[in-house]
Each structure stands twice: as C-alpha cells, then as structure tokens.
Steps between C-alpha positions, in 0.01 A plus 500: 500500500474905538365629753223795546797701583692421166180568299480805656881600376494418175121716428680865559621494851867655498573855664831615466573798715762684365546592181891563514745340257457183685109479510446593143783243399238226734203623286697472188665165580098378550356632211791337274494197667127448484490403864163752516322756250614870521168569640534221812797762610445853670801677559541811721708786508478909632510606188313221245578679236843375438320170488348590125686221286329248735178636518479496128573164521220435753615446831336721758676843631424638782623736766257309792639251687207430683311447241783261293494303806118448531468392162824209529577238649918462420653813698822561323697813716718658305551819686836698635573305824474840719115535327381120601354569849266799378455343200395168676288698741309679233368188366509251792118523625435408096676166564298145592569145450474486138820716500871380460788736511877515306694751590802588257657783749846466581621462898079413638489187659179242517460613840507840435246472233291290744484760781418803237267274327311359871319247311516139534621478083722327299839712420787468281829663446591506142838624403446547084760711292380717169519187249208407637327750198623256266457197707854452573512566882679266808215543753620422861148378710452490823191521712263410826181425591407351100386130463672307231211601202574859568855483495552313178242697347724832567792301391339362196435916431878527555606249298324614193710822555814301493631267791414448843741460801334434789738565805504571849393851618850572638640469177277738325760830595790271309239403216404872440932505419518217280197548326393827437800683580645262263363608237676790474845324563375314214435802351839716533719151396307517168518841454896463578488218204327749297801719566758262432331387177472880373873515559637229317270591223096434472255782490332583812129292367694207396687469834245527696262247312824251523568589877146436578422202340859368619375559871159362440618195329738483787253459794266221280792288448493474914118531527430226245782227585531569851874515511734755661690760318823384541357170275366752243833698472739210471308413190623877377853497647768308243854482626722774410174663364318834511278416726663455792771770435194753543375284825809488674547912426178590630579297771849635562278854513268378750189428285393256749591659820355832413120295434507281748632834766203702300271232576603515851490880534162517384357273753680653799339781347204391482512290840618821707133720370 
C-alpha cells in the first residue's frame, strides 16, 4: 500500500540543492528514468542560468533554496561539504514532517546532518557516482531515523538510477573509493586500452568503441551470473595463449598492486580530511 507520504513524492516533490555536476547528473538520471516528471524536480544553483538545458526540458531552476524546500518533500543535498551548514541553515525553519532528507556530500555523517538539520526527520547518506545521469550508478545507502516505507522508497529512487548497496555508515568513506572514485580508475584503464589499441594499429574512434564495450561487457558478465572474475577470465586464458602472456606482464609491472595501493591511497586520503 503507499502511503500519504509516497503520494506526496511521486506528485512533484523533489528539491535538489545543488546544481553541480553531481546534482544535475540526479535530475538527469530522474527525468530518463521516469522515476518523476521534469516538472516534480526543482533544482537550485547561484547562478540558474547554467541550468538552461534542464529548464528547457521542464524541471524547475531556481537560485532559492528556501523556496525549493517549501515546495518538496525529498531533500536531496548536493552541495560542497564546506557549504552544507549555511546551506542547511538557510532552509531549515522551511522544513516539517512531510520532509525527508539525502544528502550526497562527501565526509557528512547522519549525525552531523541531524544536528544542522535539528528536526526530528528521516536522513540518508547516499554515496552516488556520475553514471547515475544515465542510470548506471552503485549507490551506497545509509541512513537514521526513516521507517522501513521511507527507506525503500529512497532506495527504490536509487535503484532506478542503477544499483543500490545499502551498507553500514562506517563504510561510506571506503564506498566513496570504490564507487565513485572508481570510476575514474575505470576510467584511466580504458583510456590506457585505448592507447594500447592505437598502437598496435586501430584508429583512435574504433579503439575506444572496442575498449569500451570490452569493459562494459566485462562487468555484466559478473553482474548477471554472479561469479568472480577470476571464473570469467579462465574462460579467456588458453594455455600457452595470448591471454595470459599479457596477464602475467601486467602483472609482472604491478597492474594489480598499483590499483589496489591507489585504492588504498585514496581512502587514507580521504579518511585523514
């Protein structure tokens, strides 16, 4: 059954406050998806009118909070994390019961959010990375104070913007690594691929679609059977074959060591701010 509350969500009721790369990437990821119309969303921003391409295609733009907030009832924060206290404070007497909040800011815990916030509200932590503007994300949940209707309902969101891991808060510094950090470790093996493939003779278009799709296909060969990698590559590696002549040189140069101490450098990073 849906509650008042759902009804209320899926007539219009999503502020996103922040239109960075990460909040307009939210709004996109909705408006594909379907999960609300254009004009359910507002999204804010200093200066709205970087916002055009979505305001042409009808969500709301606006440079008040206050007033994004009044008209929503899903909060999403997507702010700098040095901007969420005034930010929260600008807004905050706007805020009743019919309000949830998701924050999306690196490094701001649940019980940060619920001392700047003061309210008695539901809150989430929602670690998202930029694929979520084509629906692809890994969103890492985590909240307080929701009951189990409003936390599936902002995972159901989630979920039509990719996948959903819900984890424990602690985790959410190493998820912000794996996940959306990841994405450019993705990112730079492709464009080494790319490299590679230019080298021993494709055009630059033609490697890239081939590195691309090799990646892609890749991951939904683990996503769809559920198996490890290691079952995936033995099914590539013949003896005395190519395959594992290349594996066993990237791994004599450290391919795995230097991701795994990237990984690792990242989130000490990240863990020491």
């Amino acid at each position: 059954m849906t509650t008042n509350k759902q009804q209320l969500y899926t007539m219009g009721s999503i502020a996103i406050i922040g239109g960075g790369n990460l909040g307009t990437a939210i709004a996109e990821g909705l408006i594909k998806s379907k999960f609300c119309k254009p004009e359910a969303i507002t999204i804010t921003k200093r200066n709205p009118a970087t916002l055009k391409e979505l305001e042409k295609r009808g969500v709301n733009v606006s440079a008040d909070n206050t007033a994004a907030v009044k008209r929503s009832e899903l909060v999403i924060l997507a702010v700098k994390p040095f901007q969420v206290a005034a930010v929260i404070e600008g807004f905050k007497k706007q805020l009743t019961t019919k309000h949830t909040i998701v924050s999306v800011i690196t490094g701001v815990s649940l019980s940060d959010l619920q001392e700047m916030v003061k309210k008695d509200l539901p809150v989430f932590r929602a670690m998202p990375n930029t694929a979520i503007a084509i629906q692809e994300s890994i969103t890492c949940i985590s909240y307080a104070n929701a009951t189990e209707k409003e936390a599936s309902y902002v995972v159901d969101m989630f979920n039509t913007l990719g996948k959903v891991a819900l984890i424990d808060e602690k985790l959410m510094d190493a998820a912000t690594v794996l996940g959306a950090c990841g994405t450019a470790f993705a990112l730079r093996y492709i464009r080494a691929n790319i490299q590679a493939g230019i080298e021993i003779g494709f055009d630059a278009k033609t490697a890239n679609l081939i590195a691309a799709q090799t990646a892609k296909g890749a991951a939904e060969l683990l996503l769809k059977h559920g198996s490890h990698p290691e079952q995936e590559i033995d099914k590539v590696t013949t003896p005395k074959g190519c395959t594992i002549v290349g594996l066993n040189e990237m791994e004599h140069r450290g391919f795995s060591s230097s991701l795994i101490r990237g990984v690792i450098a990242s989130y000490k990073k990240i863990a020491k701010d």
